[in-house]
C-alpha positions in Angstrom: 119.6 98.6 127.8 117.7 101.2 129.6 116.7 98.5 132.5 119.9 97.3 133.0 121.9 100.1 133.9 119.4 101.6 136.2 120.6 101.4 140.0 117.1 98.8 141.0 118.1 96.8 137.7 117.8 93.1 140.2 114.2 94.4 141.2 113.2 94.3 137.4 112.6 91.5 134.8 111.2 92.3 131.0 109.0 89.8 128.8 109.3 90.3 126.0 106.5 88.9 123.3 107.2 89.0 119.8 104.3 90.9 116.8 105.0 88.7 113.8 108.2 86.6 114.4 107.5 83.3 116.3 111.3 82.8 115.5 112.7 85.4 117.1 110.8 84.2 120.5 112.4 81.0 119.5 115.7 82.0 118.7 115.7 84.7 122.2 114.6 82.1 124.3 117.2 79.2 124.0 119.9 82.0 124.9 117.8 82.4 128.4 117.1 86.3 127.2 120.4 87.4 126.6 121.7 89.3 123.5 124.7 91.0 122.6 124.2 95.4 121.5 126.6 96.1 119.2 127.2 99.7 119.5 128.9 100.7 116.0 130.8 103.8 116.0 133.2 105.0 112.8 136.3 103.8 115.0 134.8 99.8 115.7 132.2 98.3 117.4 131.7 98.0 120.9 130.2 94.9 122.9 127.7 94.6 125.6 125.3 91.4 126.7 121.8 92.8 128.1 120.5 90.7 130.4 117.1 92.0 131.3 114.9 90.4 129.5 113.9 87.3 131.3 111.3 85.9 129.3 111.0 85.6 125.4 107.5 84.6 124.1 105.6 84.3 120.9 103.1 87.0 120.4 100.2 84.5 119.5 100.5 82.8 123.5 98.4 85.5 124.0 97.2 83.6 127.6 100.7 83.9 128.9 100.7 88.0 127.8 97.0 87.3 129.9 98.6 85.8 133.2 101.3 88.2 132.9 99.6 91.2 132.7 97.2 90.2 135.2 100.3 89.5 137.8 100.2 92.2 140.4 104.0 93.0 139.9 103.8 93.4 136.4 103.9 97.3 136.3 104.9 98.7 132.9 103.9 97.2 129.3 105.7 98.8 126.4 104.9 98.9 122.9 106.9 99.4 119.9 104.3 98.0 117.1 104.8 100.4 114.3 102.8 103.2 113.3 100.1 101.7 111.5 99.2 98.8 113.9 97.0 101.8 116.4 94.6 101.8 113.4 93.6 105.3 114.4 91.2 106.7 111.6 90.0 110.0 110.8 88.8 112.0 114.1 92.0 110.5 115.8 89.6 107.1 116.9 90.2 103.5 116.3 89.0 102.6 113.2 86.6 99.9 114.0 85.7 98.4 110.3 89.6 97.9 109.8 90.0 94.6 108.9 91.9 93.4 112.2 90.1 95.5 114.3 86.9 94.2 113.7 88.3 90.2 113.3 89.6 90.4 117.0 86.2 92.2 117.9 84.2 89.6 117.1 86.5 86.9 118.6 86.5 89.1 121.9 82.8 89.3 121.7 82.4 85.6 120.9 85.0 84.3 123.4 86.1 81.8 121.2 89.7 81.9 119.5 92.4 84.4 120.8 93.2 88.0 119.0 96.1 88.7 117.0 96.0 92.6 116.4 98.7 93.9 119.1 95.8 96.0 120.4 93.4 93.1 120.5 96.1 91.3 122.9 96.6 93.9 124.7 92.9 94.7 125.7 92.3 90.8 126.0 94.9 90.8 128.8 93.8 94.0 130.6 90.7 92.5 131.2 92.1 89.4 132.6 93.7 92.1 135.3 90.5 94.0 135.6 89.5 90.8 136.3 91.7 89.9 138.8 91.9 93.0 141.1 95.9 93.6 140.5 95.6 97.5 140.4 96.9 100.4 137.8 99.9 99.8 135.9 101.1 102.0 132.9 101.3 101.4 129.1 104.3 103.1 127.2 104.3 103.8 123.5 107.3 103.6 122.0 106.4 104.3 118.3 107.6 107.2 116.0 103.9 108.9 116.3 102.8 112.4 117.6 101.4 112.7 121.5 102.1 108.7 121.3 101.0 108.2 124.7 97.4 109.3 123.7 97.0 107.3 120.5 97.9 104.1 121.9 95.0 105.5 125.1 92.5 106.4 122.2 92.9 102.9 120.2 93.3 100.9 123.7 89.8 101.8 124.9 88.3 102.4 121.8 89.2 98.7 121.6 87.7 97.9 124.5 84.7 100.5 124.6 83.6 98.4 121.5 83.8 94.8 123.1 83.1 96.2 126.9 82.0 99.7 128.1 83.1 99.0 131.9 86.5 97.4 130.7 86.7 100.9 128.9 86.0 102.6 132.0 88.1 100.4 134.3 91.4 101.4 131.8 90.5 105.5 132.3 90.4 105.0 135.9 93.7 102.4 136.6 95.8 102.3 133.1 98.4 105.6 132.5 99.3 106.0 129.4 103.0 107.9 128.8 104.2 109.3 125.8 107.6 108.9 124.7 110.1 109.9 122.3 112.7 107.1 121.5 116.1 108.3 119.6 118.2 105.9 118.7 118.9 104.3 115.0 119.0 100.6 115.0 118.9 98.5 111.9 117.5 95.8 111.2 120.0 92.9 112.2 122.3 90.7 109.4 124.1 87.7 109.0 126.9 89.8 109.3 126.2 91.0 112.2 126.2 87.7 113.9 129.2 86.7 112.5 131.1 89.7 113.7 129.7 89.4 117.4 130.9 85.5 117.2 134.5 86.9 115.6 134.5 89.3 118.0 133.2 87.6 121.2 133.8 84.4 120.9 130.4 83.0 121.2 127.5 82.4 119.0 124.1 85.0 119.2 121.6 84.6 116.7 119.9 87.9 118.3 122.2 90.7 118.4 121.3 94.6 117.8 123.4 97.0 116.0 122.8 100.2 117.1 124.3 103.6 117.0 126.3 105.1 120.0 124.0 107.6 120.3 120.8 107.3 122.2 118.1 109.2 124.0 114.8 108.8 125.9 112.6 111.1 126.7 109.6 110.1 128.8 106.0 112.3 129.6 103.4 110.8 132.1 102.8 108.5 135.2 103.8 105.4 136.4 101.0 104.1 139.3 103.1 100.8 140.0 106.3 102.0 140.1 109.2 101.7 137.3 112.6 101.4 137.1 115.2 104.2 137.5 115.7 104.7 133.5 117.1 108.0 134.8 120.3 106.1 135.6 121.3 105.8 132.2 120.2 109.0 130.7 116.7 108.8 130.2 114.8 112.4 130.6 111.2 112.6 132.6 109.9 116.0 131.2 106.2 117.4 131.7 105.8 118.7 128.4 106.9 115.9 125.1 105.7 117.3 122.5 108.7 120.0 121.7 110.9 116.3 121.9 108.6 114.7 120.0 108.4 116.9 117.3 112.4 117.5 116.9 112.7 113.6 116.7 109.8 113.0 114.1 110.6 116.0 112.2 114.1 116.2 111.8 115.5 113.0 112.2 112.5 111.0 111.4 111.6 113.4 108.5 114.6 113.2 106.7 114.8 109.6 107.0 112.0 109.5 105.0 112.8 111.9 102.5 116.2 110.0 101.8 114.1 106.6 101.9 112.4 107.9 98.6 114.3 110.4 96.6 117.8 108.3 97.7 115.9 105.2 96.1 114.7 107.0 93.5 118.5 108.0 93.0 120.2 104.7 92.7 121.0 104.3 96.4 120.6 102.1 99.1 121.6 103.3 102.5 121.3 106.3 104.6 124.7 107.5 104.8 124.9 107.0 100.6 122.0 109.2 99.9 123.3 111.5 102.0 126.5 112.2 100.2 124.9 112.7 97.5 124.5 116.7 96.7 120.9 116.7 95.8 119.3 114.5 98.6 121.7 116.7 101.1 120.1 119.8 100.0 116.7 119.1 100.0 117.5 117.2 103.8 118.5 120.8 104.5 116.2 122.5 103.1 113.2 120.3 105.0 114.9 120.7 108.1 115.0 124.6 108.0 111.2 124.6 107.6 110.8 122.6 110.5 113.2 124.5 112.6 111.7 127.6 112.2 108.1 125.9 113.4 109.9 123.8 116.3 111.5 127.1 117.7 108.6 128.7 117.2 106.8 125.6 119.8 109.9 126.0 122.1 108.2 127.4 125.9 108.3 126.0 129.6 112.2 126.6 129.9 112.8 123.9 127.0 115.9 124.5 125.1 115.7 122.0 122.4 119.5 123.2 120.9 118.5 122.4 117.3 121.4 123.5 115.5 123.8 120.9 117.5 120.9 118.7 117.1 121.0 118.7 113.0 125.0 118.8 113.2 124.5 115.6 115.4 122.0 114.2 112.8 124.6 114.4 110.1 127.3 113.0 112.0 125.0 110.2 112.6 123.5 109.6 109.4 127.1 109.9 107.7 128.2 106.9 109.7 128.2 104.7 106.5 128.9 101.2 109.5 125.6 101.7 110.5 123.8 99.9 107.2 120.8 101.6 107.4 118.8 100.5 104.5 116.4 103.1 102.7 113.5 99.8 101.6 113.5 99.1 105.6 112.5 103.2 106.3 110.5 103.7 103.1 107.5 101.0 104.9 104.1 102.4 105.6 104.8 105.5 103.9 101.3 106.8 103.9 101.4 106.0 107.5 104.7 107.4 108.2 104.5 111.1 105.9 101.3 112.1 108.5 103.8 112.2 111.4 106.8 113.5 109.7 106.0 115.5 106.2 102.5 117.2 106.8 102.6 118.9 110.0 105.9 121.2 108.7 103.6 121.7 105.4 100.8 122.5 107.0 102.5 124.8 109.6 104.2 126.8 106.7 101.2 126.9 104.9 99.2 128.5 108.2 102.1 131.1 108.1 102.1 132.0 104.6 105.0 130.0 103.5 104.7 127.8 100.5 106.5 124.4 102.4 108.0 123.4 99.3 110.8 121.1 101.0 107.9 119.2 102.9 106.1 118.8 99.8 108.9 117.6 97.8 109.3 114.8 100.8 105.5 113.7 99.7 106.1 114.2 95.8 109.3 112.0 96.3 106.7 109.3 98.0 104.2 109.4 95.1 106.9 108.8 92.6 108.5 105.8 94.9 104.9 104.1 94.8 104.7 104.3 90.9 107.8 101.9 91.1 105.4 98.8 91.9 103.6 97.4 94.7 104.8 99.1 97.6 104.6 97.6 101.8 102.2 99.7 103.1 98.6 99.6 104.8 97.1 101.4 102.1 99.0 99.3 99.3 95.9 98.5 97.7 94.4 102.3 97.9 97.9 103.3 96.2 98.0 101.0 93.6 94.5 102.2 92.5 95.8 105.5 92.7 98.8 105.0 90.8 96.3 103.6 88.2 95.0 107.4 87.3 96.8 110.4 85.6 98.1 113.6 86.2 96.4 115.6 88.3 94.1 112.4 89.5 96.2 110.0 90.3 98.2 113.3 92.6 95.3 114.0 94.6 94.2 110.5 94.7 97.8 109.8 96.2 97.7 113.3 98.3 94.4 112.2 99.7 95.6 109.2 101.0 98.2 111.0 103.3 95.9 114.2 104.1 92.3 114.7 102.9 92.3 118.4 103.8 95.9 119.1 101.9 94.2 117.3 98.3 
């Protein structure tokens, strides 16, 4: 969407390889790229075919990612991967003896068989440009994490570093690696959805997006190849992220997750329903007054991060009951998800004096969510053996999982 409104749009092409849905390479690729963004409002839906994706492939051709990535005017790589696919352990490294991790390490190593972590791609195919001399390009994350840009730097070449000390040292010196904050919520697509675009336009797309109106992109770092003008259609280029960063995880992200948990654990299955509800509003507020008085309290360098119309926006948004966000879709990777968006207000409030009771209720609403049943998350297996224990046990063995220092 970004790429095609900027003023050099002709000069730029995306390929775009899927993580886990061969079909959705498939499906992408017999329209030649194109999908329709539904931009859902409260008064109707709005219409727009994105044409800049010229290429949709299956993650696993992980030779074309190669020869694409080794193409001197390949410039940019973005990654939107989730949260829990960096893998980054205690210490802020790449956990090397996850399971993934070390599976694509020994195929790397062997030079048999291809990877099939995103970062095992990834480093596979910066070696085939190492390899063939086609200069610095940058790598963009554009996951809900903290100081994204150096996560996905530390797992990249702590990938590499384990297969290839001079690959390592050839991505310091040639890959940039910019942080991002990405604002914009998009649900997952329907059946629905593609009949509406097909009532409503006439045509068939098995690949639209439903998004909000709203959107905003705020971008931190270099670009050595060159890029295209994003700026064109609103996207910000701002020295310091992590002010942007923090609003976005905090407040918007934050409360997502504390609906995604007590709003299930409440009978409801959407956003905008749990947040008509009286309780789940008050505790959104509550959480977000904890983490605006540690986000102004960041606030320096001229950055005016108007908070207050930032959480009227945020309920204007989430109250948009067209947009079916569905709580099971945010409550994923929770133990994951609660270190970017729960413990850094608690552990703020605690440094101050403050007890963080509304950030703690947003993990307590978690633990009581996982004794439900088997829950999607990396740890599901460490939280089912939690969830196995008692009282005060089976709390810290929960706690633990999301912050070692905090149990």
């Amino acid at each position: 969407w970004y790429t095609q409104q900027a003023s050099d749009a002709p000069d730029w092409g995306i390929a775009a390889f899927t993580g886990r849905r061969p079909d959705a390479a498939l499906a992408l690729a017999e329209q030649d790229g194109l999908f329709t963004l539904v931009e859902r409002a409260d008064d109707g839906d709005s219409y727009t075919v994105v044409g800049s994706i010229v290429e949709a492939v299956d993650g696993a051709d992980v030779q074309r990612l190669a020869d694409l990535v080794a193409a001197p005017g390949t410039a940019v790589i973005t990654l939107t991967i989730t949260e829990a696919a960096y893998g980054i352990g205690s210490g802020g490294r790449l956990d090397l003896t996850a399971p993934g991790v070390a599976a694509d390490l020994a195929v790397l190593s062997s030079g048999k068989g291809q990877p099939t972590t995103p970062l095992g791609r990834l480093v596979f195919a910066l070696a085939a440009r190492r390899a063939a001399s086609a200069g610095p390009l940058a790598v963009v994350c554009c996951d809900n994490l903290a100081n994204n840009g150096t996560i996905a730097h530390h797992a990249v070449t702590g990938m590499a570093e384990a297969w290839d000390a001079d690959l390592a040292g050839w991505i310091d010196a040639n890959v940039s690696f910019v942080s991002t904050s990405v604002d914009r919520i998009t649900p997952r697509t329907t059946d629905a959805d593609i009949a509406a675009v097909q009532a409503a336009c006439g045509y068939r797309d098995t690949s639209p997006v439903v998004a909000e109106p709203f959107a905003n992109w705020v971008l931190s770092g270099d670009f050595p190849a060159g890029r295209p003008h994003w700026e064109d259609a609103g996207a910000v280029f701002v020295d310091h992220i992590e002010p942007y960063e923090n609003r976005k995880l905090w407040l918007l992200n934050g409360a997502h997750s504390l609906l995604a948990y007590a709003g299930q654990l409440r009978g409801h299955t959407t956003v905008a329903e749990a947040l008509a509800d009286p309780r789940c509003l008050q505790a959104v507020e509550s959480f977000w007054d904890e983490a605006e008085t540690n986000l102004t309290e960041q606030e320096g360098d001229g950055v005016d991060l108007q908070i207050p119309a930032y959480r009227a926006a945020l309920l204007a948004r989430f109250r948009n009951a067209r947009i079916a966000h569905h709580l099971a879709q945010i409550a994923m990777d929770g133990s994951t998800k609660l270190r970017m968006r729960a413990v850094p207000v608690l552990q703020a409030e605690r440094a101050a004096g403050r007890p963080g009771a509304a950030a703690a209720l947003m993990i307590a609403a978690w633990m009581d969510y996982t004794a439900g049943g088997a829950v999607q998350d990396p740890l599901a297996g460490e939280v089912a053996a939690a969830n196995s224990l008692r009282g005060r046990e089976r709390i810290r063995a929960l706690l633990s999982l999301v912050d070692p220092a905090l149990a």
